[in-house]
Each structure stands twice: as C-alpha cells, then as structure tokens.
C-alpha positions in Angstrom: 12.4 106.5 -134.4 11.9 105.8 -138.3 12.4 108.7 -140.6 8.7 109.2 -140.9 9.0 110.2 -136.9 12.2 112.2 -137.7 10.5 114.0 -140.6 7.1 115.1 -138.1 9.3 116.5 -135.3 12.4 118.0 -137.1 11.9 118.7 -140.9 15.3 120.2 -140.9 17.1 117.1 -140.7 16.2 116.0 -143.6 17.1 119.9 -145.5 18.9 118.8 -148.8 21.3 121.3 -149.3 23.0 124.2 -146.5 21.4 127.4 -146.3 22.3 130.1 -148.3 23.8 132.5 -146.2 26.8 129.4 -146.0 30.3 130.4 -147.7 31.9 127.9 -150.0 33.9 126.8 -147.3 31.2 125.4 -145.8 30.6 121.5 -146.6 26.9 120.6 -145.9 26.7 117.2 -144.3 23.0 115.8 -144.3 22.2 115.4 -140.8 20.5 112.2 -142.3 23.7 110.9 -143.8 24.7 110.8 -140.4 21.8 109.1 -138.7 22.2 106.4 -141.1 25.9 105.7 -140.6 24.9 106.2 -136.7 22.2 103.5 -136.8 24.5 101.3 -138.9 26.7 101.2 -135.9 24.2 100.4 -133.3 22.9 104.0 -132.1 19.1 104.7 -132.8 17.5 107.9 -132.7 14.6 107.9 -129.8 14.2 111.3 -129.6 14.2 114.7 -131.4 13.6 118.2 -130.9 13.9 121.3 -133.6 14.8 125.2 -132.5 11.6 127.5 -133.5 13.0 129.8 -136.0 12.0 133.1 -136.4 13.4 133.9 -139.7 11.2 132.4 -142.7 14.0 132.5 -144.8 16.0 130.1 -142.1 13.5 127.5 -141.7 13.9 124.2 -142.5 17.6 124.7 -141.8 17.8 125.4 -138.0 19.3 123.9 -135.3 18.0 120.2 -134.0 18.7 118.0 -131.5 19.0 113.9 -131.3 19.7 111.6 -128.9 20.5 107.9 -129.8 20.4 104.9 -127.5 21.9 101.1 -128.3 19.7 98.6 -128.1 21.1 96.8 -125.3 20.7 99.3 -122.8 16.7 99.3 -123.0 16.9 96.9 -119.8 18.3 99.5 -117.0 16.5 102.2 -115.3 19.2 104.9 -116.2 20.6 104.0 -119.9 23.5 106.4 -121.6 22.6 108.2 -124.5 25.1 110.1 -126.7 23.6 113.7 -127.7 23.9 115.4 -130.9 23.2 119.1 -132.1 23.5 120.0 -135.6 22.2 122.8 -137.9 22.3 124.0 -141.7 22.1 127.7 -141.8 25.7 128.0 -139.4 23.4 128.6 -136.2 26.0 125.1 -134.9 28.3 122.5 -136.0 28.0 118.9 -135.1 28.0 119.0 -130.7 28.1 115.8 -129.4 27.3 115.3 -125.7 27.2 111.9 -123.3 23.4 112.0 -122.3 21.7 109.4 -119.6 17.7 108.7 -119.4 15.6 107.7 -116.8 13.0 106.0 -117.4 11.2 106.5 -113.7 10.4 110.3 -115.2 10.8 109.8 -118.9 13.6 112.7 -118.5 17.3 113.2 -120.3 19.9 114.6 -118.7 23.1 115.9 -120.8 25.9 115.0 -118.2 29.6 115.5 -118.5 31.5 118.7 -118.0 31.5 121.2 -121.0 34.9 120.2 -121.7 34.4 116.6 -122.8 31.9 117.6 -125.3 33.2 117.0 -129.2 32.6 119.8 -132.1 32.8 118.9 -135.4 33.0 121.1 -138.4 31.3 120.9 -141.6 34.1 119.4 -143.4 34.7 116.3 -145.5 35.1 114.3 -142.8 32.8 115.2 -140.6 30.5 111.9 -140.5 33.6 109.6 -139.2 34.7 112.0 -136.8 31.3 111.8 -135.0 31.2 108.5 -135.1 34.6 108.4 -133.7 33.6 111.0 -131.1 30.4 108.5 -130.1 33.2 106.1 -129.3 35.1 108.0 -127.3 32.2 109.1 -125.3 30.7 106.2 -124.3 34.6 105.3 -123.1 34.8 107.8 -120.9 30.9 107.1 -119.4 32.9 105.2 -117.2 33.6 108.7 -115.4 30.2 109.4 -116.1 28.9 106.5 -114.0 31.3 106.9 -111.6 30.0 110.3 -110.3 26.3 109.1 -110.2 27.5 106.9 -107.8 29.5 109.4 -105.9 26.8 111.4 -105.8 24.4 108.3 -105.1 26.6 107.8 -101.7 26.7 112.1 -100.9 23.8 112.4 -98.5 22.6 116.0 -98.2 21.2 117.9 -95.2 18.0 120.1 -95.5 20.3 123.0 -95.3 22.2 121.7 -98.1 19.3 120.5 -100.1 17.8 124.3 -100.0 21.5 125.8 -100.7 21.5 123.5 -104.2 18.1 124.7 -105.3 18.6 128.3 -104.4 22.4 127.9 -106.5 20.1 125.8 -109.2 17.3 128.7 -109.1 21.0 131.6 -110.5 21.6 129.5 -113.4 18.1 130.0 -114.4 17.0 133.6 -113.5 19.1 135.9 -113.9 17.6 137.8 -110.8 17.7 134.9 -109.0 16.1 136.9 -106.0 13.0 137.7 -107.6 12.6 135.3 -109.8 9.4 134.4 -107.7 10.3 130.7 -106.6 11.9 129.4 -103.7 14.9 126.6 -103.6 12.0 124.6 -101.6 9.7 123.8 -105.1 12.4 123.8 -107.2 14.0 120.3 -105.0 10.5 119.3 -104.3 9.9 115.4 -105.6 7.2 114.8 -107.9 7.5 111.1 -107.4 8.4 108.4 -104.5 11.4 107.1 -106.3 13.1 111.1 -105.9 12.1 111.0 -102.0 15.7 110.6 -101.0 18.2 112.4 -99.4 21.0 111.6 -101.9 22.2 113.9 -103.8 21.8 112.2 -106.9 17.9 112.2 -106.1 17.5 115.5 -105.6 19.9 116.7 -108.8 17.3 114.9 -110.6 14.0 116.1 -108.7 15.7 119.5 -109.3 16.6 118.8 -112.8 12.7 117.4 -113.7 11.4 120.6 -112.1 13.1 123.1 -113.8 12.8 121.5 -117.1 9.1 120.8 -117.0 8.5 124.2 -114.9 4.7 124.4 -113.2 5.5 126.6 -110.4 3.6 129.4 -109.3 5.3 132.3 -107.3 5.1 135.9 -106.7 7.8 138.3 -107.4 7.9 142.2 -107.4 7.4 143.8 -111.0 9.3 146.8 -112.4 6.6 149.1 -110.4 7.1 147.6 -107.3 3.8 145.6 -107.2 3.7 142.3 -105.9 2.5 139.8 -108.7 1.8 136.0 -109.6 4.2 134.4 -112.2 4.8 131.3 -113.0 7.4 129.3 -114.2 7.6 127.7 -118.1 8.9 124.5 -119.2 11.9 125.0 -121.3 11.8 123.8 -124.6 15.1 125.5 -126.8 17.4 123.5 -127.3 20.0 125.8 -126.4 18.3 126.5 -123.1 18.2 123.0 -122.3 21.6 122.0 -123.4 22.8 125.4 -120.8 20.4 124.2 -118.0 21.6 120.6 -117.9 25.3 121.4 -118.1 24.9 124.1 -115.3 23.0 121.7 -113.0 25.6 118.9 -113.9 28.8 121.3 -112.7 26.5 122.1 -109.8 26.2 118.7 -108.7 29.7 117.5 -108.9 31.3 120.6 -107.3 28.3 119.9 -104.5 29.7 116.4 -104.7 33.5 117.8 -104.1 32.7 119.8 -101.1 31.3 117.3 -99.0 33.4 114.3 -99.8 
C-alpha cells in the first residue's frame, strides 16, 4: 500500500502531532516515521484498518492497525505477517503481534500467545525498538509454524469439532447459551479447501466465520419471546485483535489435549 492508500483507510496515521489530552511525558512518534523505517527494512504495509471514534475531539488520533508482509513471501498460501497497533490520543502504545494470511479466504489471523506480543512506549526510542521487536518475531515464527503443523496432523472427531465451536461461540457472547447460534455454523466451511477434519481447518473455518459473521439464529429476548438475530462481522480492532488471540489459545490447548 502507498501512502495515498494509507491516507484513505486510516487518516490517523498520518496525525502530525499527539493529541492534546497527552502529558509532556509523552513522546509522539509518527506512525508514518515508522512505516518508513519498516518499509526500509523489507516490511510493506498491505493492509489497514482505523477504530471509529466517537469523540470529535479524538479523531484523527485514534487507534489503527497495520499489517506488513516481505516481499518474498507473496509465493506461499499462508505467508507471516508481523501486526502493529498504534494510536495518538493514549488509547495504545506501539503492539506488535506475529500475524499469518491466507490467501485461499483472503483472511489474517493474529497468532501467537498474548505473551509474545511486544509493547512499546512512546519514548525516544521507540522506532528501533519495533523494528527490533519485528526481528524477534519473525524468529520465533518458527514456534509459530510449528503448531500449524501440529495442529495440521490433530484430527478432530464430530464430537470434538462441535465442543471447539460451542468453546469458540464463549469467547464471543458473553451468554454463550443464547447467543442464538449453534457450534454447528460457527465450524461450518464456506469453501472446499476448509472441508477437513484437521484441526487446523476447522480453527480457520471457525475463525473466517466469526470474523465475517452472516449467521441467522434465534435466541430468547429479555421478555422471554423467541426472536431472529443475526450475527455481525466484527470490524474494531480491539475486537478482532481479542477474537483472534482467544481462538488461537483455544486451538493450541485443543491441540495439547489430544496429542
């Protein structure tokens, strides 16, 4: 993505001073300034989102989401991605995540457990630190890749296939119960290449579901009635970030118990 892209999808990276709600101790680090030093390393931005901001006062400053790709992993079918979260008004620091794409359903996943992502303060020397932190996380993808083929080789019975969708199903509602959806549509496939019994495949057919959303259901209201909902895609970043990390832990302790 050039700047032009950057500028259409997330004006607040390109915000030229910190909101001002930000104490002097707070060192604003364009998020651009970063990109830069990112792309001079190899890592291009192909994708963007920007948190909806309620607050006039805030916008242009809120939180936003990139994920960069190197070049030479254009020509696999799942390439790593290193994911970072930034803001200007204090809403976050500098996250930075390992990611992985697929290109069969044009889906990211954030993978890793939460404790291998990397915050960085706003501070002086906060650009080489993430740039460090990239490093280190595409190191340790090696762990990364290892589990996707664990899970690659965990085949799951029906029983267990419904038991992940109805556990996937409690990080999303918090009345899991009546949520209106049953583990069955959340696991369901939307394409041939998810038809599998691994558990990889059906992390990601659950995954794709529950971030695109589509499903119709009924549920019982606060009256008692019986009525039609159905579900939304999720599009906050901090919903995504918490979805992906959830089904992630979900997968590899899956993964534990039946190996």
């Amino acid at each position: 993505m050039n700047n032009d892209q950057l500028m259409r999808m997330a004006p607040s990276i390109f915000a030229e001073h910190a909101h001002h709600s930000r104490s002097g101790k707070y060192v604003y680090i364009p998020t651009l300034d970063l990109i830069n030093s990112m792309r001079s390393e190899g890592f291009n931005p192909v994708q963007v989102s920007m948190a909806k901001n309620r607050d006039q006062d805030k916008k242009g400053f809120g939180k936003h989401l990139i994920r960069f790709r190197r070049d030479n992993e254009i020509d696999k079918r799942e390439v790593r991605e290193l994911v970072l979260i930034n803001s200007h008004d204090g809403s976050s620091g500098f996250r930075l995540m390992a990611g992985m794409y697929r290109f069969v359903c044009a889906n990211g996943l954030i993978c890793g457990q939460t404790d291998s992502e990397i915050r960085v303060r706003h501070s002086g020397t906060a650009i080489n630190e993430v740039i460090e932190g990239s490093y280190r996380i595409l190191d340790d993808f090696d762990q990364v890749s290892a589990s996707v083929d664990a899970m690659r080789s965990t085949m799951l019975s029906d029983e267990h296939k419904l038991a992940f969708g109805r556990a996937a199903l409690a990080i999303k509602y918090e009345d899991s119960e009546n949520c209106g959806f049953e583990p069955k549509q959340i696991i369901r496939p939307r394409r041939v290449d998810d038809q599998k019994n691994d558990l990889w495949s059906v992390f990601n057919a659950t995954q794709e579901n529950m971030l695109k959303g589509g499903q119709y259901g009924m549920k019982t209201n606060e009256f008692g009635r019986r009525v039609s909902t159905h579900a939304r895609a999720i599009k906050g970043i901090d919903q995504n970030v918490a979805l992906n990390r959830g089904l992630w832990t979900l997968a590899e302790e899956m993964k534990r118990i039946l190996n």
